[in-house]
mmCIF file of the C-alpha atoms, coordinates in Angstrom:
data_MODEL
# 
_entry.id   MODEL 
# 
loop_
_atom_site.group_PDB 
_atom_site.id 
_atom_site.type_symbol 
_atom_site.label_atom_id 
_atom_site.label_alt_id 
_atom_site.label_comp_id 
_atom_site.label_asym_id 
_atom_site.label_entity_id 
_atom_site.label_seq_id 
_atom_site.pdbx_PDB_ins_code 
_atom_site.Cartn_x 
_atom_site.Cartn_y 
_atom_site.Cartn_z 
_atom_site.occupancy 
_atom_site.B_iso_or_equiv 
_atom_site.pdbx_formal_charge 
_atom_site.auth_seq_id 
_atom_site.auth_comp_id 
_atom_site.auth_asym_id 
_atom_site.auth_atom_id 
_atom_site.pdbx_PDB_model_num 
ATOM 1   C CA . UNK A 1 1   ? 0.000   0.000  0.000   1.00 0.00 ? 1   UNK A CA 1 
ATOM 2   C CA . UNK A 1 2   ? 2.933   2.187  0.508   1.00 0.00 ? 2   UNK A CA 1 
ATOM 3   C CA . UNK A 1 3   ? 3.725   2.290  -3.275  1.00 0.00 ? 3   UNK A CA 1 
ATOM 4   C CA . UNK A 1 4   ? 0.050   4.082  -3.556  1.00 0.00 ? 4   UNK A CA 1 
ATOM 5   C CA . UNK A 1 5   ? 1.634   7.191  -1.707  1.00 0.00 ? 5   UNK A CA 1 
ATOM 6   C CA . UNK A 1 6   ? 5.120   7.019  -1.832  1.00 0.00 ? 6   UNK A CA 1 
ATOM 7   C CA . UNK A 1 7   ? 6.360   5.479  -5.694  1.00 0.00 ? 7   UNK A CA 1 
ATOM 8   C CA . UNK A 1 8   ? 10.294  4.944  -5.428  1.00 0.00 ? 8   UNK A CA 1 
ATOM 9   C CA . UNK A 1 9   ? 10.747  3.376  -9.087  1.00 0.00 ? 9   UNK A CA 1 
ATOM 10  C CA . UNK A 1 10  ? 9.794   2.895  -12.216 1.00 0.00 ? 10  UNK A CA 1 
ATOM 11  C CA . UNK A 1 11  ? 7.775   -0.178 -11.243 1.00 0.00 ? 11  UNK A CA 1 
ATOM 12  C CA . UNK A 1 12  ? 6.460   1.402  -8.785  1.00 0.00 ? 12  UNK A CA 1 
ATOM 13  C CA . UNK A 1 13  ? 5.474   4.590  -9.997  1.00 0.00 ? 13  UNK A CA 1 
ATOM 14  C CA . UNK A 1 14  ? 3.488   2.542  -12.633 1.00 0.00 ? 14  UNK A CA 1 
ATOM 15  C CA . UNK A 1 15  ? 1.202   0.542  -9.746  1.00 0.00 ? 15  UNK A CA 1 
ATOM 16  C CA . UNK A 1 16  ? 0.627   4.152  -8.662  1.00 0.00 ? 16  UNK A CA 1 
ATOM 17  C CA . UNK A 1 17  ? -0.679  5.742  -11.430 1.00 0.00 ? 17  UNK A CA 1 
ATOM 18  C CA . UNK A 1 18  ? -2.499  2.027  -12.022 1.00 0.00 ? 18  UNK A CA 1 
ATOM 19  C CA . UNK A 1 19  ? -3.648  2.640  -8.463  1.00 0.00 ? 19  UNK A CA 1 
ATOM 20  C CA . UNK A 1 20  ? -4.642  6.093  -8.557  1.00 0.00 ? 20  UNK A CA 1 
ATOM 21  C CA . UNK A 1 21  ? -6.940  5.792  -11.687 1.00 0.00 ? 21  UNK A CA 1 
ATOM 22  C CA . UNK A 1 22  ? -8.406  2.569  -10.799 1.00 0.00 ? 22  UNK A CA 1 
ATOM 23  C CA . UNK A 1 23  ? -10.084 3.855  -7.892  1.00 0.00 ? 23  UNK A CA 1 
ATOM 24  C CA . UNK A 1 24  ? -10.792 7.403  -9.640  1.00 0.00 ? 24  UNK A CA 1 
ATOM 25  C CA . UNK A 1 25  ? -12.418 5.475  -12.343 1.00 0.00 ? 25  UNK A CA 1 
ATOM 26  C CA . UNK A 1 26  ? -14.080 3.390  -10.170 1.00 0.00 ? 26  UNK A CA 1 
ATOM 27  C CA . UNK A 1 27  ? -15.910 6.039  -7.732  1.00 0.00 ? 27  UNK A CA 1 
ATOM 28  C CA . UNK A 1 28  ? -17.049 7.923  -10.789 1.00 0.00 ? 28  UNK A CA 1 
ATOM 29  C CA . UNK A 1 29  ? -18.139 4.636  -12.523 1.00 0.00 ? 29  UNK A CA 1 
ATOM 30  C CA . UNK A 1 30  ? -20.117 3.869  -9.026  1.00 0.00 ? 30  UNK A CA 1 
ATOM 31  C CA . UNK A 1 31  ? -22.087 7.031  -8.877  1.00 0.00 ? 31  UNK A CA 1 
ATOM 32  C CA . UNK A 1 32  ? -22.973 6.745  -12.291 1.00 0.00 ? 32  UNK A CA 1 
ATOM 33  C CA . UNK A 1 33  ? -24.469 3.432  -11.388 1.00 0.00 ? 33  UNK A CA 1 
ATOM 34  C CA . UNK A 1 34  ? -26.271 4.211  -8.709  1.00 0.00 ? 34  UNK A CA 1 
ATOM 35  C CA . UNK A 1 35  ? -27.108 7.839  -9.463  1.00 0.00 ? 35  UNK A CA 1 
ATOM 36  C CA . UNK A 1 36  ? -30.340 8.813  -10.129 1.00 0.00 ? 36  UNK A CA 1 
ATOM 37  C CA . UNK A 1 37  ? -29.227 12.147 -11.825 1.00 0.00 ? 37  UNK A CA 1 
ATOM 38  C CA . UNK A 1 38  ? -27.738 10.027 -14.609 1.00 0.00 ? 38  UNK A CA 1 
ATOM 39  C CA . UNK A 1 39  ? -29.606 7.859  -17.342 1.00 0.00 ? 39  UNK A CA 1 
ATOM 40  C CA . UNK A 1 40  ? -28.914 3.959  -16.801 1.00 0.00 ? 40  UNK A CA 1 
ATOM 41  C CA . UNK A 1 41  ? -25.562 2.679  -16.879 1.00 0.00 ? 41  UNK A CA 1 
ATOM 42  C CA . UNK A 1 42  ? -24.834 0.293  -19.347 1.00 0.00 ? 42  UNK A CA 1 
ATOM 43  C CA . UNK A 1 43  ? -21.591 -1.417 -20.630 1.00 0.00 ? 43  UNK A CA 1 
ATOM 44  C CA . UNK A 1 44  ? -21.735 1.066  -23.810 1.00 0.00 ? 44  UNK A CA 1 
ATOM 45  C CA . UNK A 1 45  ? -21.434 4.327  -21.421 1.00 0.00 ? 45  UNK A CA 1 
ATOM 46  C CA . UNK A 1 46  ? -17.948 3.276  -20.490 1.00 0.00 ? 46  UNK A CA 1 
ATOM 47  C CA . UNK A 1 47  ? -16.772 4.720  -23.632 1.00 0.00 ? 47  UNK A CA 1 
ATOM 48  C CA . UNK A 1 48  ? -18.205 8.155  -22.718 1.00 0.00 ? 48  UNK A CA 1 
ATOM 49  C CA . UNK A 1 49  ? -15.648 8.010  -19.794 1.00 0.00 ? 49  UNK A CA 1 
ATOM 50  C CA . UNK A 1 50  ? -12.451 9.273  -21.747 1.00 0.00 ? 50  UNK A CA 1 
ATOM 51  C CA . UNK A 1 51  ? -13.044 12.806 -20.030 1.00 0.00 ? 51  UNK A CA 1 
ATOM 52  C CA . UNK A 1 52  ? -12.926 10.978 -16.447 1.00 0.00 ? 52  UNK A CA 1 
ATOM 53  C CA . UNK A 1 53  ? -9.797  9.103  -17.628 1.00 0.00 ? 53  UNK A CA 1 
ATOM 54  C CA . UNK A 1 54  ? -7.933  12.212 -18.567 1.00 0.00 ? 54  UNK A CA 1 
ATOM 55  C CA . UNK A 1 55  ? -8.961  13.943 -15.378 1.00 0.00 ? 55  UNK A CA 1 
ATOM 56  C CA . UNK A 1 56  ? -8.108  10.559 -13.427 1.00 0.00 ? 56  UNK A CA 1 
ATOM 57  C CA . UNK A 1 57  ? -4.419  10.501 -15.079 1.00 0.00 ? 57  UNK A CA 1 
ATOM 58  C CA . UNK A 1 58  ? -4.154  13.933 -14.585 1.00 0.00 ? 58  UNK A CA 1 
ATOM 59  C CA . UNK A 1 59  ? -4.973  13.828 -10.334 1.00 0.00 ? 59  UNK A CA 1 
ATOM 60  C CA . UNK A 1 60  ? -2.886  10.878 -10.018 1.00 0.00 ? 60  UNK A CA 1 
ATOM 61  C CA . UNK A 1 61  ? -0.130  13.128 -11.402 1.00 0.00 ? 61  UNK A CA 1 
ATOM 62  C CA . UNK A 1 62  ? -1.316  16.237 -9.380  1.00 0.00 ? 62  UNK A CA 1 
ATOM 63  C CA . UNK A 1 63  ? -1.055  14.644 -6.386  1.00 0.00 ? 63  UNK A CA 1 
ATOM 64  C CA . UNK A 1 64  ? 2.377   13.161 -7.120  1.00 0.00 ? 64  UNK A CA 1 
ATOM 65  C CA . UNK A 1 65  ? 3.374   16.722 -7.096  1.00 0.00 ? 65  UNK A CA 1 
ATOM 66  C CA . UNK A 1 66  ? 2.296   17.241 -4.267  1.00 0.00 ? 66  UNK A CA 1 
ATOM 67  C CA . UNK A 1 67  ? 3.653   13.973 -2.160  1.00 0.00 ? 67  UNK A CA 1 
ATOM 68  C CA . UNK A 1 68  ? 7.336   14.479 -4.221  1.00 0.00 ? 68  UNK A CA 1 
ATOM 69  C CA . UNK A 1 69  ? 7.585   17.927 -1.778  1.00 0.00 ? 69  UNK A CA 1 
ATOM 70  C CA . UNK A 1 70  ? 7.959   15.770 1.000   1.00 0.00 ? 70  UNK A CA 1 
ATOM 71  C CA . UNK A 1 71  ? 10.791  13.847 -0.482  1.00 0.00 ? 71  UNK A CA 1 
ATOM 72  C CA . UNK A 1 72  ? 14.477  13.860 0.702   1.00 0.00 ? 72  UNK A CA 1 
ATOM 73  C CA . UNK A 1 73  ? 15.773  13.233 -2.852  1.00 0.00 ? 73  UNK A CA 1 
ATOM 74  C CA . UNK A 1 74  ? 13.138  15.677 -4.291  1.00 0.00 ? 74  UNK A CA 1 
ATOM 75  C CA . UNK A 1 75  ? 13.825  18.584 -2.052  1.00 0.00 ? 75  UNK A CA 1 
ATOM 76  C CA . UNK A 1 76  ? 16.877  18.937 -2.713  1.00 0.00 ? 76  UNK A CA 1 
ATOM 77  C CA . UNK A 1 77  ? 16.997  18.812 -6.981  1.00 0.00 ? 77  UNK A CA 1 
ATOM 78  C CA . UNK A 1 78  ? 13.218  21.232 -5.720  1.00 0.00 ? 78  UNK A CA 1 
ATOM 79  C CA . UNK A 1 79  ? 15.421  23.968 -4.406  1.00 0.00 ? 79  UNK A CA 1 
ATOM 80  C CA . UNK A 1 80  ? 13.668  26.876 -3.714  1.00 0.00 ? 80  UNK A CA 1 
ATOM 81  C CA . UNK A 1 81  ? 10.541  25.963 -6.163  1.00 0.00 ? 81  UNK A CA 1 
ATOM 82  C CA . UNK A 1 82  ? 8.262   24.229 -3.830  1.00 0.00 ? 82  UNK A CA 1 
ATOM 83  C CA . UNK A 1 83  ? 5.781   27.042 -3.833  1.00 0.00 ? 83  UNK A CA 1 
ATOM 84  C CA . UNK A 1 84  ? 5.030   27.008 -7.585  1.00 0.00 ? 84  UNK A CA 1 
ATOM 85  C CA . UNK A 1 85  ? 4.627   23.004 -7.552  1.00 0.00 ? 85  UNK A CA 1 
ATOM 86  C CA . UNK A 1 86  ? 2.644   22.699 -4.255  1.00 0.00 ? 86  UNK A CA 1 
ATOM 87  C CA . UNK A 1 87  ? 0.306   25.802 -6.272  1.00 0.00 ? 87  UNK A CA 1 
ATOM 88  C CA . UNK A 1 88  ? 0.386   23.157 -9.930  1.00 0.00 ? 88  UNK A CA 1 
ATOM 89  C CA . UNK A 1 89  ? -0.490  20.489 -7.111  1.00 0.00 ? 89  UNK A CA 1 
ATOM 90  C CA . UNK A 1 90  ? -3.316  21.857 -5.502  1.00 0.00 ? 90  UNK A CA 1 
ATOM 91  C CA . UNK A 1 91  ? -4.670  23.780 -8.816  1.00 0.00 ? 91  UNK A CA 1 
ATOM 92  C CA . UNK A 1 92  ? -4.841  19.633 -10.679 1.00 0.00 ? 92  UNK A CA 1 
ATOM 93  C CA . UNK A 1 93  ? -6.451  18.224 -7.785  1.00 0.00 ? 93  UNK A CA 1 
ATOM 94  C CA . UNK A 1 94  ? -9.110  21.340 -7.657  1.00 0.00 ? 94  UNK A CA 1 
ATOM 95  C CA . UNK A 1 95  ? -9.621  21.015 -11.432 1.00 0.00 ? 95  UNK A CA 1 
ATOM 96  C CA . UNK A 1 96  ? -9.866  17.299 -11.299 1.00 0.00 ? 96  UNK A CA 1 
ATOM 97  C CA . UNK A 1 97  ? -11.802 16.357 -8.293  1.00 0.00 ? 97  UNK A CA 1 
ATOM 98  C CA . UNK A 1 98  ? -15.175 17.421 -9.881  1.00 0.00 ? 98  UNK A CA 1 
ATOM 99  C CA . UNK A 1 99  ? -14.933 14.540 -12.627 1.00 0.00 ? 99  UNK A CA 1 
ATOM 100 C CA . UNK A 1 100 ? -15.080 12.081 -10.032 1.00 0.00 ? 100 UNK A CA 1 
ATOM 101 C CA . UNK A 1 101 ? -19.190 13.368 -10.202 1.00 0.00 ? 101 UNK A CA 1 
ATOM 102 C CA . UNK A 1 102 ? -20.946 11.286 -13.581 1.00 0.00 ? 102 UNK A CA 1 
ATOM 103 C CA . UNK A 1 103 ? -23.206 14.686 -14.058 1.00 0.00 ? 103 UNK A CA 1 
ATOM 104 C CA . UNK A 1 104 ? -22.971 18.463 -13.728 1.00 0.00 ? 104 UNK A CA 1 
ATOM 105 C CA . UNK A 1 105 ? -23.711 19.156 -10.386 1.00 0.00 ? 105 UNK A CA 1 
ATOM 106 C CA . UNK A 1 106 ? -24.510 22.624 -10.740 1.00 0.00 ? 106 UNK A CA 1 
ATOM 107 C CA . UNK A 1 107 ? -27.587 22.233 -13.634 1.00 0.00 ? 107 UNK A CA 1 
ATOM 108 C CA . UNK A 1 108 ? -28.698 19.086 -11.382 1.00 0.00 ? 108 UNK A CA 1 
ATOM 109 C CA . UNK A 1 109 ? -29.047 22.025 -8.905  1.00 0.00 ? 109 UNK A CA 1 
ATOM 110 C CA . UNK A 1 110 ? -30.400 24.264 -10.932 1.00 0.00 ? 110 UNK A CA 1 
ATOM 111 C CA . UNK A 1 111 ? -33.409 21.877 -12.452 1.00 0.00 ? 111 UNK A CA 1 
ATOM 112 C CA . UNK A 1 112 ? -36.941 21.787 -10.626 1.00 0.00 ? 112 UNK A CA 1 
ATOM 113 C CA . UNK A 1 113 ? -37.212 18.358 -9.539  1.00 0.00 ? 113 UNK A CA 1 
ATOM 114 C CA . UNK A 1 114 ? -40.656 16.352 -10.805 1.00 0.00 ? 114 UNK A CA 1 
ATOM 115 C CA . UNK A 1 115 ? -43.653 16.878 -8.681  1.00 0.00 ? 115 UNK A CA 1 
# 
């Protein structure tokens, strides 16, 4: 489980990633299924999903970012650029964390529910 937060090598930084999207995929594959905001899964809507794949390989990546500031190794090729990559960090996971909802929350919101 360690390799999900701390990747030292090439093998591992592949079961991270692997890791990472997996169970972003999964979640947002989940809700769709049992969402009622969302029409009926079926095996077919799993190739509307590239958009959650992108944002999945794109938090997994975020949030490397952010775990390689608390490297030894890292910290010191990082110098004095932690600030900017903590900010690209934080910024992919913000960005990306909404995909992990099947619909758009906000016109959910917005339409009158059926009396």
């Amino acid at each position: 489980m360690i390799v999900a937060f701390f990747p030292s090598n090439n093998v591992d930084l592949a079961k991270y990633y692997l890791f990472w999207i997996l169970l972003f995929m999964f979640i947002n594959i989940v809700w769709d299924f049992f969402s009622k905001a969302t029409d009926k899964f079926t095996i077919g809507a799993l190739k509307t999903k590239h958009d959650t794949l992108y944002a999945a390989a794109t938090f997994a990546s975020s949030l490397l970012l952010l775990i390689s500031v608390f490297e030894p190794s890292v910290k010191v090729v990082m110098g004095t650029t932690h600030i900017p990559i903590i900010l690209a960090g934080c910024s992919g996971l913000l960005q990306t964390i909404s995909a992990l909802c099947p619909y758009d929350a906000r016109r959910a919101r917005q339409e009158p529910s059926p009396a």
